[in-house]
Every structure is written in structure tokens, then in C-alpha cells.
C-alpha positions as CSV (number, residue, x, y, z in Angstrom):
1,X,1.4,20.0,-10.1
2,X,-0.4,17.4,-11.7
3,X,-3.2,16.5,-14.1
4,X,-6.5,15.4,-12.3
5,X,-8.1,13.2,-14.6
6,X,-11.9,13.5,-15.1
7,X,-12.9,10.2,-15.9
8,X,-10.6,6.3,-15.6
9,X,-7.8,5.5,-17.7
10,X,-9.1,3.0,-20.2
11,X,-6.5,0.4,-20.6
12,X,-7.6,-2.1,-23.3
13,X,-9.2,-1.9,-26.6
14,X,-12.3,-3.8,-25.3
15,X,-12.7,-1.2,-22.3
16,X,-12.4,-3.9,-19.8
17,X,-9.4,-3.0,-18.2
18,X,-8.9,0.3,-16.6
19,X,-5.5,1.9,-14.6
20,X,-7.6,2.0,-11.9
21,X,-7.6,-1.5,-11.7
22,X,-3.9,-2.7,-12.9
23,X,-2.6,-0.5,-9.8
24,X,-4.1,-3.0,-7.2
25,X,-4.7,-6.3,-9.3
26,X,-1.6,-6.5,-12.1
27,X,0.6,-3.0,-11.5
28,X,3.1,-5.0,-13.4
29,X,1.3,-4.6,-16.7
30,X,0.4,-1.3,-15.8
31,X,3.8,-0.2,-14.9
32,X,5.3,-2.0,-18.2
33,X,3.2,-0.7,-20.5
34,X,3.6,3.5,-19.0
35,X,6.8,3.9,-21.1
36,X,4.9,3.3,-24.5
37,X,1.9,5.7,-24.1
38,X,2.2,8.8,-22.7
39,X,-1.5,9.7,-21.8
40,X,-1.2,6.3,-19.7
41,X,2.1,7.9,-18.3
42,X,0.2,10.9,-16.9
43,X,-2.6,9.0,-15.7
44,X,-0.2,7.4,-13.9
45,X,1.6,9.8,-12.6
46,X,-1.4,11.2,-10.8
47,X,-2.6,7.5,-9.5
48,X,1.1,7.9,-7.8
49,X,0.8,11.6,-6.8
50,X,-2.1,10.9,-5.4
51,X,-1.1,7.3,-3.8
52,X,1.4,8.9,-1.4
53,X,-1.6,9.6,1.4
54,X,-4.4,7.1,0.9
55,X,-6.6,7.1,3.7
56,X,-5.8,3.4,5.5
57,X,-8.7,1.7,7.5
58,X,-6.3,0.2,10.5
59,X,-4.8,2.1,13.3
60,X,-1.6,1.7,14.6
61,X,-1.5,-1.1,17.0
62,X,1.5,0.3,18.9
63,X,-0.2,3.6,20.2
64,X,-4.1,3.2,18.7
65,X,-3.7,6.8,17.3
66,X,-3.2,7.3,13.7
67,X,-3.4,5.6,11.2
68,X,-1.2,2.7,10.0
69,X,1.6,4.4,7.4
70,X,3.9,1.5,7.6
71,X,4.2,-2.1,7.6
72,X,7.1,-4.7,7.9
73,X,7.8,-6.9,3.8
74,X,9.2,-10.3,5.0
75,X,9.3,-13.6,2.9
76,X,8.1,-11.8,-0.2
77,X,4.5,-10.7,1.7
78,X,3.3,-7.4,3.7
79,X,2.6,-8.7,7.3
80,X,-0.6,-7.2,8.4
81,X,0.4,-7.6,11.9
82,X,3.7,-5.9,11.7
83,X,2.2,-2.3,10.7
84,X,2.8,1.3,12.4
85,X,1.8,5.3,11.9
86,X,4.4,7.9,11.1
87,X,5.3,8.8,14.8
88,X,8.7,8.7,15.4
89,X,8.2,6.3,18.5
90,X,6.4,3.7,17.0
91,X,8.4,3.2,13.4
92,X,11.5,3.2,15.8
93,X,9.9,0.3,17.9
94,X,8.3,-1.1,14.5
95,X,11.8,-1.5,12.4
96,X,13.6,-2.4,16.1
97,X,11.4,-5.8,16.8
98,X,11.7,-6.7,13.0
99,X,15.1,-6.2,12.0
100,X,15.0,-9.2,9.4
101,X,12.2,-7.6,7.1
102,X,12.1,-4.7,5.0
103,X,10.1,-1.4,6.5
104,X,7.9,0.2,3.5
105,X,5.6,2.8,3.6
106,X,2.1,2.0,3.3
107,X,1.6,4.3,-0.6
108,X,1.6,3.6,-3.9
109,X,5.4,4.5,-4.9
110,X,6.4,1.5,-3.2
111,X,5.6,-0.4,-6.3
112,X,8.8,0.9,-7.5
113,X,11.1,-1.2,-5.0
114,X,9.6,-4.4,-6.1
115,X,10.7,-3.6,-10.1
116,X,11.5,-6.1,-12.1
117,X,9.4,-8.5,-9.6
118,X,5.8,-8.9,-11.0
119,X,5.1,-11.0,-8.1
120,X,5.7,-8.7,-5.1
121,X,4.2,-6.0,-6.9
122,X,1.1,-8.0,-7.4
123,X,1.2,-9.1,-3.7
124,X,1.8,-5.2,-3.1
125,X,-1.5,-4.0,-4.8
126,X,-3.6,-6.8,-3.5
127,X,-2.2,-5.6,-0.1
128,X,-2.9,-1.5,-0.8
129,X,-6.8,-2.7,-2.0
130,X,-7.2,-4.7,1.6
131,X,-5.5,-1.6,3.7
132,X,-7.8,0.8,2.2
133,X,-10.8,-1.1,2.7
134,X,-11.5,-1.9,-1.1
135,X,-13.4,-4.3,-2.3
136,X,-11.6,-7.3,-5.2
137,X,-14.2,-6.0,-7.6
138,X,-14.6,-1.9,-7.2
139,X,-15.3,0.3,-9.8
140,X,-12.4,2.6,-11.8
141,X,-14.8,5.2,-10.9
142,X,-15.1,4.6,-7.0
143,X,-10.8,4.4,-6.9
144,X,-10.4,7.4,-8.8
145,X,-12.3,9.3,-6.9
146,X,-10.3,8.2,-3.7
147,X,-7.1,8.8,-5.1
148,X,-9.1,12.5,-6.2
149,X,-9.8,12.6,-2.4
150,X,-6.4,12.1,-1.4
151,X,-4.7,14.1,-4.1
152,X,-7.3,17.5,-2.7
153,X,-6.5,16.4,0.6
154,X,-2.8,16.8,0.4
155,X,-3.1,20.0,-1.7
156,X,-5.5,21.2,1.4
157,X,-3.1,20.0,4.1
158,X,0.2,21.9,2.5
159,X,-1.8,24.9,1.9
160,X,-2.7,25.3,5.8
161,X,1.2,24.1,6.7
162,X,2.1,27.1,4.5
163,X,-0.6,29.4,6.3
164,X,0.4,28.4,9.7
């Protein structure tokens, strides 16, 4: 269990950067910088927490039923054309037509394969804002309350898988 923060991580001394933002726009300097502050580390640790089930805005093209979870890394970029839910069927067809990229699940852990490569994690966070329907310039406020969203969401949906 995590902390749920109450308010966005203010990131610089000026209180123009916030977490909120570094995750999509410069998670290098966010990620870089967790080690040295340890409220930033727990911030943080919820923004990934939470991360792991963000509500996409595409459906998958192979069966038109879910959501996209998935999506094919090749030549250092997501491909927004090579994307896929979690059914069994269609990350099996997804990772079969596209054996030269990498498969990488569509959360905000995957930041952690691209370490030590600022780029690709930038390109990674500009691709997790466009996915979930964000706009270049949205509030700390408006992301934290998705990730709050999707952080009460998974707690709900274990509960009910415990229940059943």
C-alpha cells in the first residue's frame, strides 16, 4: 500500500515544475533526481503504483474490444499502429507480425527499460500523454487526479476479484 498524495509534487524552487509533469514531458529528470529526495521518491512511487492501469483512449485494433494495453517500440519510437489489449489472442498475433520490435506494456513502469536513455524515455512519456488522451499543457492537478482514478480503480477491481 501506498501514499495517495493530496495535492502535486512540486518539483522546483520556483513552483513551475511539478512530478506530474516530468513523468510525461522529461521523466529523465524526474527519475534522476528520486534518489536524492525522498518525499519526491514516494510521490513517485504512487505516480508508478498508480501508472500500472491508466485508462487508454484507443481500442484494440485486432478485436475492437478492450482497450489497447500494448504496443510494438521499434527504431527508438512506440508505433501507434502496432498496439493490442491484454487478451491472450491478440498480444500473441501482436508480438507474431512484429518480431523485430520490442512488445511493452502500455504503463508507466516501462520508463524503467529505457534507463540510462533520456531519449526513449522522453519519447515514452510524450507517447503515455497522447494514449491517454492528455493534452501537451494539462494541469498537475488534472494528472493527479487520473493517476488517483486509476490507483481507486485497481484497489476496487482486487477487492471484487477477492470477493468473487
Amino acid at each position: 500500500m501506498c501514499i495517495v498524495p493530496t495535492k502535486p509534487f512540486v518539483f522546483d524552487e520556483a513552483g513551475n515544475l511539478f512530478a506530474e509533469h516530468l513523468i510525461f514531458n522529461n521523466p529523465d529528470l524526474l527519475l534522476g533526481r528520486v534518489k536524492k529526495d525522498l518525499a519526491l521518491s514516494k510521490h513517485t512511487d504512487f505516480l508508478f503504483k498508480a501508472g500500472e492501469n491508466l485508462p487508454t483512449v484507443s481500442f484494440c485494433p485486432l478485436c475492437g474490444e478492450e482497450r489497447v494495453r500494448n504496443v510494438i517500440w521499434f527504431d527508438d519510437k512506440p508505433r501507434y499502429e502496432l498496439m493490442s489489449c491484454n487478451k491472450e489472442d491478440c498480444v500473441s498475433k501482436l508480438i507474431s507480425s512484429n518480431p523485430d520490435g520490442i512488445a511493452c506494456p502500455i504503463k508507466v513502469s516501462t520508463l524503467n527499460i529505457f534507463n540510462g536513455h533520456p531519449a526513449q524515455q522522453r519519447e515514452w512519456g510524450k507517447f503515455l500523454r497522447n494514449i491517454l488522451g492528455l493534452p501537451r499543457h494539462v494541469s498537475p492537478e488534472t494528472v493527479l487526479g487520473l493517476f488517483i482514478d486509476s490507483y481507486n480503480n485497481s484497489l476496487s477491481s482486487k477487492e471484487l476479484a477477492l470477493a468473487s
